[in-house]
C-alpha positions as CSV (number, residue, x, y, z in Angstrom):
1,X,-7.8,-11.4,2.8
2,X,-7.1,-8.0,3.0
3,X,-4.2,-5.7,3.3
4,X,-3.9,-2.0,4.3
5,X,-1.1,0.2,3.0
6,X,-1.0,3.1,5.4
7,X,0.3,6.6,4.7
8,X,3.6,7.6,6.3
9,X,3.4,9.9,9.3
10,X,7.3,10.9,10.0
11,X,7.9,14.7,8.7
12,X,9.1,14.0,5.6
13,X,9.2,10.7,5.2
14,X,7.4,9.9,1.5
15,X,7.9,6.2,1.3
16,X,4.8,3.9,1.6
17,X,5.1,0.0,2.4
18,X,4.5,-1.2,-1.5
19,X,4.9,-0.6,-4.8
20,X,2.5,-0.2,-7.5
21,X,3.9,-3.4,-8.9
22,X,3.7,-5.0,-6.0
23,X,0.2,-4.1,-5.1
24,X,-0.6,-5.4,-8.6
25,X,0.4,-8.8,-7.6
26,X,-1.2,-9.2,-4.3
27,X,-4.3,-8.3,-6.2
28,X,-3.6,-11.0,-8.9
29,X,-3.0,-13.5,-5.8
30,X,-6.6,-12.8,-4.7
31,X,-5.6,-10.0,-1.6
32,X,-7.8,-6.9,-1.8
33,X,-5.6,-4.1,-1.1
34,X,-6.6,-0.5,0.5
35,X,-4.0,2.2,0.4
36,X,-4.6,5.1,2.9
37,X,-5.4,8.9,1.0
38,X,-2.0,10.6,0.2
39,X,0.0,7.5,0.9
């Protein structure tokens, strides 16, 4: 399965919806993860 991590489009808003730690276990759990440029 895979999951998208999209980039943040509020002005000024720089939180994204993960973590690199949790990105790091959905990939050990099997998801392939794609995180949008600049997010």
């Amino acid at each position: 399965m895979q999951i998208g991590i999209p980039k943040e489009h509020k002005p000024h808003e720089k939180r994204v919806a993960a973590s690199p730690d949790s990105v790091k276990e959905l990939i050990k759990l099997g998801f392939t993860v794609v995180v949008e440029n600049h997010a």
